[in-house]
N, CA, C and O atoms as a printed pandas DataFrame, in Angstrom:
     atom_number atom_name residue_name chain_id  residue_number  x_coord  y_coord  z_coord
0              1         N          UNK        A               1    0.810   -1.184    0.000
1              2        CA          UNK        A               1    0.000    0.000    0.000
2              3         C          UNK        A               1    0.867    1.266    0.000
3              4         O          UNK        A               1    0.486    2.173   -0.740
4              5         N          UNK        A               2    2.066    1.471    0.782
5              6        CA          UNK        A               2    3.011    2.843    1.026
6              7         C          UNK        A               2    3.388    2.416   -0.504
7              8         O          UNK        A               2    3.129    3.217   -1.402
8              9         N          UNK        A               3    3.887    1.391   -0.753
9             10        CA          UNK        A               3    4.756    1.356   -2.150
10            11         C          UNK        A               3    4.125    2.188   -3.466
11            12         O          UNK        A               3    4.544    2.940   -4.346
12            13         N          UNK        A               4    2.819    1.565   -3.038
13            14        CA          UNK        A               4    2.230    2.362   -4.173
14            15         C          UNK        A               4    1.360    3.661   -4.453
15            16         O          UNK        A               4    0.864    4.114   -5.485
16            17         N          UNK        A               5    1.373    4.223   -2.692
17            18        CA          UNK        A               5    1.620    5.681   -2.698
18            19         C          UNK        A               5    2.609    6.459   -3.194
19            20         O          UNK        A               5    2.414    7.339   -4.032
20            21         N          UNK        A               6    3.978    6.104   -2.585
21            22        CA          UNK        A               6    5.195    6.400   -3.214
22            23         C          UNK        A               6    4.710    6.710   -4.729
23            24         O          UNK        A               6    4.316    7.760   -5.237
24            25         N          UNK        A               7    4.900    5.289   -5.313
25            26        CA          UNK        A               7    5.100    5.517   -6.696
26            27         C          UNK        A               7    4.394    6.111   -7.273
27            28         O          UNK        A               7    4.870    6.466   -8.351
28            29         N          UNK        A               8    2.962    6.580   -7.010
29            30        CA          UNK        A               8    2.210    7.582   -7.709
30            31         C          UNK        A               8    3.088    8.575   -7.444
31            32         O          UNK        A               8    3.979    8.818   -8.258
32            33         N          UNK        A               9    2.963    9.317   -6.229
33            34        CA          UNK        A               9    3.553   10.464   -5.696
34            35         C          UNK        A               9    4.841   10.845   -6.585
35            36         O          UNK        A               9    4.976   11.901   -7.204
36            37         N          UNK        A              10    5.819    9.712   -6.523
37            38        CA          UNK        A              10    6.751    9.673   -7.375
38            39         C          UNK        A              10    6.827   10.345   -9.069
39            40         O          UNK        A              10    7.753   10.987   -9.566
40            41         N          UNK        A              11    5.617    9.966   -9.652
41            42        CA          UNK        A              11    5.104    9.758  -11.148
42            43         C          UNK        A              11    4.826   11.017  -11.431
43            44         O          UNK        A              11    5.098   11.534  -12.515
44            45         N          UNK        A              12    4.047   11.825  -10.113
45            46        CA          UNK        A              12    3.330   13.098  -10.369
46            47         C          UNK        A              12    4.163   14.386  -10.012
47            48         O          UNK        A              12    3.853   15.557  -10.230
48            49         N          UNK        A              13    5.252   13.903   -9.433
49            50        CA          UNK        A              13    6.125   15.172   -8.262
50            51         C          UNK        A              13    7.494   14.477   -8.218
51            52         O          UNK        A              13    7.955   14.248   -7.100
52            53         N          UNK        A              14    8.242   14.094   -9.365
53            54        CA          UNK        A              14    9.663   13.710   -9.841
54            55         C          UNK        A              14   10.352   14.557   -8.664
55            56         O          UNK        A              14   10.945   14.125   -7.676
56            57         N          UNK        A              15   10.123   15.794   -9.020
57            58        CA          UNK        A              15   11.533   17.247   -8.408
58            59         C          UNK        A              15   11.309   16.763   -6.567
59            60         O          UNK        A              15   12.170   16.984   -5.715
60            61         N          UNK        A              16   10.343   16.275   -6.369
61            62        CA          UNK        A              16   10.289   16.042   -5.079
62            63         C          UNK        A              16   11.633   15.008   -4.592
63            64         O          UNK        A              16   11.432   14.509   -3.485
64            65         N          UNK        A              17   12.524   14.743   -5.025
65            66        CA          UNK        A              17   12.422   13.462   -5.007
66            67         C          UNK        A              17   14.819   13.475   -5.240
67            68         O          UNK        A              17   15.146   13.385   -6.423
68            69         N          UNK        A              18   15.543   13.532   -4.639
69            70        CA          UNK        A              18   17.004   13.623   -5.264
70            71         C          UNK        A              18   17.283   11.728   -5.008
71            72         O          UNK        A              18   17.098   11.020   -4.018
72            73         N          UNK        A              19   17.843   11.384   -6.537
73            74        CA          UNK        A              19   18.214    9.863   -6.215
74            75         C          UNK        A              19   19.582   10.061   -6.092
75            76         O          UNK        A              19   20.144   10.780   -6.918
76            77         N          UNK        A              20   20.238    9.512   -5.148
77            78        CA          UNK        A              20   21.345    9.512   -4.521
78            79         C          UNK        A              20   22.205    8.321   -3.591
79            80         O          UNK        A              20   21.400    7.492   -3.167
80            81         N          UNK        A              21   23.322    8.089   -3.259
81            82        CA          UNK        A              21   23.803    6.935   -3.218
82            83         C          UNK        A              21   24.607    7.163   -1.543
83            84         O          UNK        A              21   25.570    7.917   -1.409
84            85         N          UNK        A              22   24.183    6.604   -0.725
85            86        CA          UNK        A              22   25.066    6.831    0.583
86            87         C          UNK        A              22   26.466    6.136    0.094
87            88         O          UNK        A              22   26.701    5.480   -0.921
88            89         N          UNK        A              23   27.231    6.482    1.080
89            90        CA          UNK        A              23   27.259    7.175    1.995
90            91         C          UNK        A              23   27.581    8.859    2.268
91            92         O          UNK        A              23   27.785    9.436    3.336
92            93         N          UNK        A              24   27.545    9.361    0.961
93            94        CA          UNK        A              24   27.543   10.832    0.369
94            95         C          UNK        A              24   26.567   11.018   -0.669
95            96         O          UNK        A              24   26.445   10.466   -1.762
96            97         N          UNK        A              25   25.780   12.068    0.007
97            98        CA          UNK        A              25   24.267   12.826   -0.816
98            99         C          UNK        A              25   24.988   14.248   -1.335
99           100         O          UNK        A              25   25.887   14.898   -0.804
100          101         N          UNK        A              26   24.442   14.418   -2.251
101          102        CA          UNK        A              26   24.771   15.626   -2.862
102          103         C          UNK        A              26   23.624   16.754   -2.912
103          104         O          UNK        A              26   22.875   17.071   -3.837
104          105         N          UNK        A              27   23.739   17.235   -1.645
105          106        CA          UNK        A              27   22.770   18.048   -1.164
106          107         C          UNK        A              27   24.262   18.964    0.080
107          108         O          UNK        A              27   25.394   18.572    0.365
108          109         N          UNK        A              28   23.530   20.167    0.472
109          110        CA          UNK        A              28   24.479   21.129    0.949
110          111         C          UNK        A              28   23.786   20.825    2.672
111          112         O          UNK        A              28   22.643   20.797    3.127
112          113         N          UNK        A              29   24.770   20.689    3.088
113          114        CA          UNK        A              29   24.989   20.948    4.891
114          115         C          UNK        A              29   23.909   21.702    5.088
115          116         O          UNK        A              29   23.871   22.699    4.367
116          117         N          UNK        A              30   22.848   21.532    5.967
117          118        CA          UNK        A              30   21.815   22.916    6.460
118          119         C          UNK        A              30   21.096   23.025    6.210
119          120         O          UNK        A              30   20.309   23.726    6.846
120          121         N          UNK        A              31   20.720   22.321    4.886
121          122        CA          UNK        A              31   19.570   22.562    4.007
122          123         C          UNK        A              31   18.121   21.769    4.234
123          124         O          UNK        A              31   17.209   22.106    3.480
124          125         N          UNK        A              32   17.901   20.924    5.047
125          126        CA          UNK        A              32   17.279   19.980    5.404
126          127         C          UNK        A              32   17.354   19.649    7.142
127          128         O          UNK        A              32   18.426   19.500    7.728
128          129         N          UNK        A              33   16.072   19.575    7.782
129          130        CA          UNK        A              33   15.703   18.974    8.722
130          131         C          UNK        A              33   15.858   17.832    9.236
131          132         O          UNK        A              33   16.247   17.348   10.299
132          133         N          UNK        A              34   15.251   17.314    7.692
133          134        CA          UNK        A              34   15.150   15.387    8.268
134          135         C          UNK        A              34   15.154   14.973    6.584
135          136         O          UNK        A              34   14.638   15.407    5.554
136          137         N          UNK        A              35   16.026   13.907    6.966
137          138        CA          UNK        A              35   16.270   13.233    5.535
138          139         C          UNK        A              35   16.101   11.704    5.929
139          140         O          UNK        A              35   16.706   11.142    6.842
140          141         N          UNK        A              36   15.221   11.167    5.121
141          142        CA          UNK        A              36   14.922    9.565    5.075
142          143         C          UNK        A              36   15.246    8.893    4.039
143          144         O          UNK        A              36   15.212    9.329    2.889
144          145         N          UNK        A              37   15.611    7.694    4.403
145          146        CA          UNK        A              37   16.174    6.155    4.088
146          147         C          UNK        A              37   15.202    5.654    4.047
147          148         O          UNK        A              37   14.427    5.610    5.002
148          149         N          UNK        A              38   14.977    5.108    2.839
149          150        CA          UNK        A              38   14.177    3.748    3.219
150          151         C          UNK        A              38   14.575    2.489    4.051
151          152         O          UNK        A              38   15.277    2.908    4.971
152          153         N          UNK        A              39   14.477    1.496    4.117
153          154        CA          UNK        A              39   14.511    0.423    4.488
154          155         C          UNK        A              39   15.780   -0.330    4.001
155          156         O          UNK        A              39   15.874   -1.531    4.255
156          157         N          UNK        A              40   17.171    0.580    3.028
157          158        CA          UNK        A              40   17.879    0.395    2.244
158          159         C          UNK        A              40   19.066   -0.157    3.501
159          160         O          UNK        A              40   19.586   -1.252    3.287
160          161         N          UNK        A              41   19.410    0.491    4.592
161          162        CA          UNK        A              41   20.473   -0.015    5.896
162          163         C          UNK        A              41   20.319   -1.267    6.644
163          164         O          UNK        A              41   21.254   -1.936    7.084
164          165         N          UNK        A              42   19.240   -1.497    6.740
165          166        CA          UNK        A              42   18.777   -2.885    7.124
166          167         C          UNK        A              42   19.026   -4.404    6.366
167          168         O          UNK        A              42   19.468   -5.532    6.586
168          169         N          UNK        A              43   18.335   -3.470    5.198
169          170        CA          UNK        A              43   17.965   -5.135    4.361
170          171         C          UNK        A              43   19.445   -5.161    3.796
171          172         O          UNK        A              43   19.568   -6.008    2.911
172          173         N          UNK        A              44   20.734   -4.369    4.110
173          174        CA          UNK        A              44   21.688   -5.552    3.324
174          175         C          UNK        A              44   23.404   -4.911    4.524
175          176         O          UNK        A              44   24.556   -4.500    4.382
176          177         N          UNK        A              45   22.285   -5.289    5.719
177          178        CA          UNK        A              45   23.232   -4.914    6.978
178          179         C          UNK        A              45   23.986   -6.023    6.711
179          180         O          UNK        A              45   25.144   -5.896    7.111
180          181         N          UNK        A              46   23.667   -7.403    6.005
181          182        CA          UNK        A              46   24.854   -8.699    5.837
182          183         C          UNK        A              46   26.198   -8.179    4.678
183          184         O          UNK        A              46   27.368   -8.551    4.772
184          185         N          UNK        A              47   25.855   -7.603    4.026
185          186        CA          UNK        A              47   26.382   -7.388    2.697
186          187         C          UNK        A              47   27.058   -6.012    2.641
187          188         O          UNK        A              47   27.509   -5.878    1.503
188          189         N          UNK        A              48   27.280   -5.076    3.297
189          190        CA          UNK        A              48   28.128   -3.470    3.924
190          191         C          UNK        A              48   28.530   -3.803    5.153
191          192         O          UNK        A              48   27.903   -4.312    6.083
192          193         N          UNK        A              49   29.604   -3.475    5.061
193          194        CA          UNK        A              49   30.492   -3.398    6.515
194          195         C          UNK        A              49   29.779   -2.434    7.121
195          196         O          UNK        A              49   28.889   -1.635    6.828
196          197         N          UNK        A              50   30.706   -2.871    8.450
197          198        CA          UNK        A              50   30.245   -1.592    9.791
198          199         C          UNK        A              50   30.693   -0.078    9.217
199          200         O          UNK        A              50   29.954    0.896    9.073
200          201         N          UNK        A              51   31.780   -0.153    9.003
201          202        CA          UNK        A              51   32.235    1.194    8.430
202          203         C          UNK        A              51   31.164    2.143    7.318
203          204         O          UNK        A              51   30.776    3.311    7.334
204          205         N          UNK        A              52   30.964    1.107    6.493
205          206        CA          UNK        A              52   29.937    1.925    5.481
206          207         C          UNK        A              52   28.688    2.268    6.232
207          208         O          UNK        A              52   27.995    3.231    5.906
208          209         N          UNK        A              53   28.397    1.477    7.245
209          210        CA          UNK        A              53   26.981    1.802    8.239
210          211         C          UNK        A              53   26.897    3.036    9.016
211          212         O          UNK        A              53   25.960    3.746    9.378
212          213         N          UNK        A              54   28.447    3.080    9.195
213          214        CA          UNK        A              54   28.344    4.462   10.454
214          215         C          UNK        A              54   28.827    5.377    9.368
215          216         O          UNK        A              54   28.885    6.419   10.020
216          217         N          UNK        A              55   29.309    5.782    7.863
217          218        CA          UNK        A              55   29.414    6.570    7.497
218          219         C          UNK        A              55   28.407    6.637    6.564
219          220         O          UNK        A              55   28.840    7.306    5.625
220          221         N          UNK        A              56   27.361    6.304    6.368
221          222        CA          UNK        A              56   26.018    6.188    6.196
222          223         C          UNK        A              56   24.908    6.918    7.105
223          224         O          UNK        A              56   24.188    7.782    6.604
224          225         N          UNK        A              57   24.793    6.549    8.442
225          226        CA          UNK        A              57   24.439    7.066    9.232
226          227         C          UNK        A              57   24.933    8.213   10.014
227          228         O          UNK        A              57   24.190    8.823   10.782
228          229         N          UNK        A              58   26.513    8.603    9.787
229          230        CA          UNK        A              58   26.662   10.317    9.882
230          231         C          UNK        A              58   26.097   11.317    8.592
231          232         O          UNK        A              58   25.454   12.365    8.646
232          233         N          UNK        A              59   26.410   10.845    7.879
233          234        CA          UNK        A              59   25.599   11.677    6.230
234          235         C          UNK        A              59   24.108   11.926    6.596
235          236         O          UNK        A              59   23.575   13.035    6.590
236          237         N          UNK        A              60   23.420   10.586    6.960
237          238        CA          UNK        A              60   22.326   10.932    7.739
238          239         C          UNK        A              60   21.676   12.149    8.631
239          240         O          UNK        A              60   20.615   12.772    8.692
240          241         N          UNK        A              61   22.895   12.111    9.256
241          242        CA          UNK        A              61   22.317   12.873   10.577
242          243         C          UNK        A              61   23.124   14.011   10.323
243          244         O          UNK        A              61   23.133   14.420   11.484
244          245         N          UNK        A              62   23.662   14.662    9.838
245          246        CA          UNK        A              62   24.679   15.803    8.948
246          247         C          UNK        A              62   23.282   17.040    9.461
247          248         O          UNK        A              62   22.247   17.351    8.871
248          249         N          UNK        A              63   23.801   17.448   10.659
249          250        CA          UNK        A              63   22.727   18.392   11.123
250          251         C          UNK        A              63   22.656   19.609   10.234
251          252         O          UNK        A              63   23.494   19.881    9.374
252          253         N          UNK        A              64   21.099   20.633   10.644
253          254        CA          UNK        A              64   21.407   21.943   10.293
254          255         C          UNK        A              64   22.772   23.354   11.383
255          256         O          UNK        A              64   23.150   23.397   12.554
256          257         N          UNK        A              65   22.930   23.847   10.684
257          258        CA          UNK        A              65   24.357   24.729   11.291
258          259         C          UNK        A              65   23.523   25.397   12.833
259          260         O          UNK        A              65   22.335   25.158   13.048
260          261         N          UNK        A              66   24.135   25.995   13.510
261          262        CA          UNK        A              66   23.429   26.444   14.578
262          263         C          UNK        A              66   23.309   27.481   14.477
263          264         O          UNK        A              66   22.695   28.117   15.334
């Protein structure tokens, strides 16, 4: 059911949307609140080292400036 909210949403509102590859997004420091992952860290926690996990999850959390 989300999947195929997404993908409408997706179909109708592209610009919504930057495809991008952790563990570096190409988006600027500050610019963003909250940035989401799908389900992409989990399902291949067998298959990425720890290293790529935690520099995955700092890119993540790459706060706004104070």
């Amino acid at each position: 059911m989300s999947a195929e909210a997404f993908s409408r949403d997706l179909i109708a509102h592209p610009a919504r949307y930057v495809p991008a590859s952790l563990p570096g997004l190409p988006l600027p420091g500050g610019r963003f609140d909250l940035v989401l992952s799908s389900h992409f860290l989990f399902t291949y926690a067998d298959l990425l080292d720890l290293e790529f996990h935690r520099a995955a999850l700092r890119e993540l959390h790459r706060s706004r400036a104070p």
